[in-house]
N, C-alpha and C positions, 0 to 999 in steps of 0.2 A: 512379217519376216521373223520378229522376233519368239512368235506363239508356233512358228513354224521349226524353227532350231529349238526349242523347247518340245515339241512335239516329239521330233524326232531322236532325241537322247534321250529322253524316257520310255520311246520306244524302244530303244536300241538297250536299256539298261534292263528294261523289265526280259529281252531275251535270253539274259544270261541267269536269272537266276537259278532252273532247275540245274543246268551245268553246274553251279556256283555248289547248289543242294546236293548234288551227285561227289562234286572231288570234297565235300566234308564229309560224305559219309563211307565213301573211301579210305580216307584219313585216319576218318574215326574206325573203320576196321582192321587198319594196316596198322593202327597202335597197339590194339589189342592181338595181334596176330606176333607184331616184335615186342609186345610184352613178353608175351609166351616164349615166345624164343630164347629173352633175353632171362628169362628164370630158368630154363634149362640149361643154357650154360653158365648160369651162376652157381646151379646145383655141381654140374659137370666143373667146374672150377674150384668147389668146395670138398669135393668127392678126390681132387685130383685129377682126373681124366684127361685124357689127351684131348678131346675132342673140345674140351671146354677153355684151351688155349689155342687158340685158331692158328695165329702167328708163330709158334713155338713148332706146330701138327705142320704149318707151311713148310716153312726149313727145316724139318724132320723130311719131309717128305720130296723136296726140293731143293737140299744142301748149296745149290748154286747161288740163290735170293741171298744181296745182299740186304744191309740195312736198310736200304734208301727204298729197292723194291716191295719190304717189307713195310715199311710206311706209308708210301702211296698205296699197300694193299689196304691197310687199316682206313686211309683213307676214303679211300673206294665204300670198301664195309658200312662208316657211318654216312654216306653222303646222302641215299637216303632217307634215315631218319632224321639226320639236322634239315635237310629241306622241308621234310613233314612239317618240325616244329617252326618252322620259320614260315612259312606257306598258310598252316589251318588257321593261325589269328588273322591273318589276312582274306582269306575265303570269310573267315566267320564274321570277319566287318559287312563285306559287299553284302554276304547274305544276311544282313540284320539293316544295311540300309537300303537295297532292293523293295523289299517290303513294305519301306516307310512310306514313299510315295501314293501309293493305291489308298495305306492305312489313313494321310491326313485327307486324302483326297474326300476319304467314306467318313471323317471326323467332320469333315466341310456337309455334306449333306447328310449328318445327323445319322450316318451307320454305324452305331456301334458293335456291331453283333462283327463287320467287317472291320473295322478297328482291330478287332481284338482276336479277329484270326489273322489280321498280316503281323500283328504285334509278339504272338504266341509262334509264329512260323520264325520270326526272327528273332528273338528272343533263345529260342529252340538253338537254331541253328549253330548262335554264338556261344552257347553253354557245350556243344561237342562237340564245336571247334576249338574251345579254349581246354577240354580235355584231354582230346588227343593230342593236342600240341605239348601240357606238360608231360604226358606217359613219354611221348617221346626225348621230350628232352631232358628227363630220368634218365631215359635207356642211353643218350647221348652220350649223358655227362658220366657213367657207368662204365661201359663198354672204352670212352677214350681213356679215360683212368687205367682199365685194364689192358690195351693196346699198348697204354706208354709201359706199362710195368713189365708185360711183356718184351718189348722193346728193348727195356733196359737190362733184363735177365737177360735176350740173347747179347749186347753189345757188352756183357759182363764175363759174358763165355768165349769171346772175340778175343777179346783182350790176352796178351800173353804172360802167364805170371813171373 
């Protein structure tokens, strides 16, 4: 019974890993995708442009948005990349202990050649999920920094002197 429930969850675990393999390397492209992003409107915020205060371009363009809609917009904005970064070290765990089992399994009968590719598969895997997680939580802690400032210049303009 009990060789049988152990069966069965390492079956069940070893299913997941190319999924596991697929949403990091998604991850890890979607970092580098809102890196990019997140350097051109730093340029566009540098330069001035409208376009590189999103929040400021909204209520320009939508005089109705209060504050409050404004914030839940910003919030919207980062929810993706703070799940990024909350999500790839957790991907990059499973797919670094996925691997291990096959790995001691092939340590048990003297493979090391397969050791040392489920070792290198997970090993791999946690190095760019633990990348992409900090680009994004760069871009996080960036991007909310300039939400609140933004924020705070319109609820400054609100204001009646």
């Amino acid at each position: 019974m009990h060789t049988t429930i152990d069966g069965a969850l390492y079956g069940t675990s070893q299913l997941f890993l190319v999924p596991v393999l697929l949403g990091i390397a998604v991850l890890f492209a979607y970092a580098f995708y809102a890196l990019g992003a997140c350097l051109v409107q730093a340029a566009q915020r540098h330069r001035g442009r409208g376009a590189g205060f999103e929040l400021q371009q909204a209520r320009a363009t939508q005089p109705a948005l209060d504050l409050a809609a404004l914030e839940l917009m910003a919030l919207r904005r980062l929810e993706f990349v703070r799940i990024s970064t909350r999500v790839a070290p957790m991907l990059g765990l499973v797919a670094t202990m996925i691997p291990m089992g096959p790995a001691l399994n092939a340590l048990a009968e003297g493979q090391i050649a397969e050791v040392s590719r489920g070792l290198t598969m997970a090993f791999s895997a946690v190095i760019l999920a633990l990348i992409a997680s900090a680009i994004t939580y760069a871009i996080a802690q960036v991007r909310r920094r300039w939400y609140a400032s933004d924020l705070l210049a319109l609820q400054a303009a609100e204001v009646p002197a």
